[in-house]
C-alpha positions as CSV (number, residue, x, y, z in Angstrom):
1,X,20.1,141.9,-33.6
2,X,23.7,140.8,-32.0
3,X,24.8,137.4,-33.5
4,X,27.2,135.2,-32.3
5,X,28.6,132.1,-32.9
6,X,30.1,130.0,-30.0
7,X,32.9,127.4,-30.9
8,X,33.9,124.8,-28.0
9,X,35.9,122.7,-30.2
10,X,36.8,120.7,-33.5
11,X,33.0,120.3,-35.3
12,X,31.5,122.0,-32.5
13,X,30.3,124.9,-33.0
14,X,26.3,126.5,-31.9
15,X,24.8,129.7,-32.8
16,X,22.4,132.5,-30.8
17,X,21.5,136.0,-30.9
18,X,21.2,138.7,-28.3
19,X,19.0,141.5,-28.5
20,X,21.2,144.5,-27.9
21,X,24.6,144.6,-26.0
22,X,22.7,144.6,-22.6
23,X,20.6,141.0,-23.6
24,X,24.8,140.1,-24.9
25,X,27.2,140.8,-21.9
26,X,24.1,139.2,-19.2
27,X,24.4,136.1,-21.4
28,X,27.8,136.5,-21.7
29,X,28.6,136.3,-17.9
30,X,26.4,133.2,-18.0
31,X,28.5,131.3,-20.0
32,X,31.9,132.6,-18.8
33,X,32.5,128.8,-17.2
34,X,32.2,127.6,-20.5
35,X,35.9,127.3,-22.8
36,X,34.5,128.4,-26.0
37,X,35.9,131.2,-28.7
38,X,32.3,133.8,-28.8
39,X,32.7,135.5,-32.5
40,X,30.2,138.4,-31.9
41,X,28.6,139.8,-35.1
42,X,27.0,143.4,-34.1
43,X,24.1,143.0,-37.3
44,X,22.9,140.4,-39.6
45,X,24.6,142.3,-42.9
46,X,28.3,141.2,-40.5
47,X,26.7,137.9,-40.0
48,X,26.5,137.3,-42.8
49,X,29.3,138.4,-44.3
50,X,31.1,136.5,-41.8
51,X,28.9,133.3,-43.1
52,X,30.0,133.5,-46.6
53,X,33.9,134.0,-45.8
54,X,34.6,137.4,-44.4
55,X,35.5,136.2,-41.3
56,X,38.8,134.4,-41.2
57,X,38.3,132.5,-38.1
58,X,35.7,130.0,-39.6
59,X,36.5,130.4,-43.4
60,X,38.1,127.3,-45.1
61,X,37.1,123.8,-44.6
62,X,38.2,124.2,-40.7
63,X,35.3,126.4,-40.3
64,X,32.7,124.7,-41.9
65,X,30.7,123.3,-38.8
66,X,30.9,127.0,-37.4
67,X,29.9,128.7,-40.5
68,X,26.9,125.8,-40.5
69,X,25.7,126.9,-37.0
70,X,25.7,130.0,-38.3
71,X,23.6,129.5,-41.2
72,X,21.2,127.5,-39.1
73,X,20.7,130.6,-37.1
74,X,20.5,133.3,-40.1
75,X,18.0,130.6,-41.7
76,X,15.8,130.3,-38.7
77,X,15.5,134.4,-38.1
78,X,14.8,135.0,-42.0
79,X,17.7,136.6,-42.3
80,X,19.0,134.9,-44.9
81,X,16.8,132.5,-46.9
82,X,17.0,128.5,-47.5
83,X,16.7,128.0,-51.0
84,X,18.6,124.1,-50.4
């Protein structure tokens, strides 16, 4: 499963998966209009090292609505369990 996490702004951030890279580049072109920054994790184990601060481009305090979406998503596929 392809993860990614969209970001369209300050505290906007949503996540959704993809299938394989065929199910990713057809939703892709969908959402070309859109200005967003698409951070594309290839597997959950990238996810979700990206989710707890492998990923540069949502680690720190700046990145904490991001890294949220993405734990939303990880959390709702059982990829990564809610223990809050």
């Amino acid at each position: 499963m392809i993860h990614v996490l969209e970001i369209t702004g300050p505290r906007q951030a949503r996540a959704w998966f993809a299938f394989d890279r065929e199910d990713l580049l057809r939703t892709l072109e969908t959402l070309v209009t859109r200005a967003a920054e698409h951070c594309v994790y290839w597997d959950d184990s990238e996810a979700l090292a990206a989710f707890e601060g492998g990923d540069p481009r949502i680690a720190g305090a700046s990145g904490w609505w991001a890294r949220r979406a993405l734990y939303n998503q990880l959390v709702a596929l059982e990829v990564l369990a809610d223990d809050c």
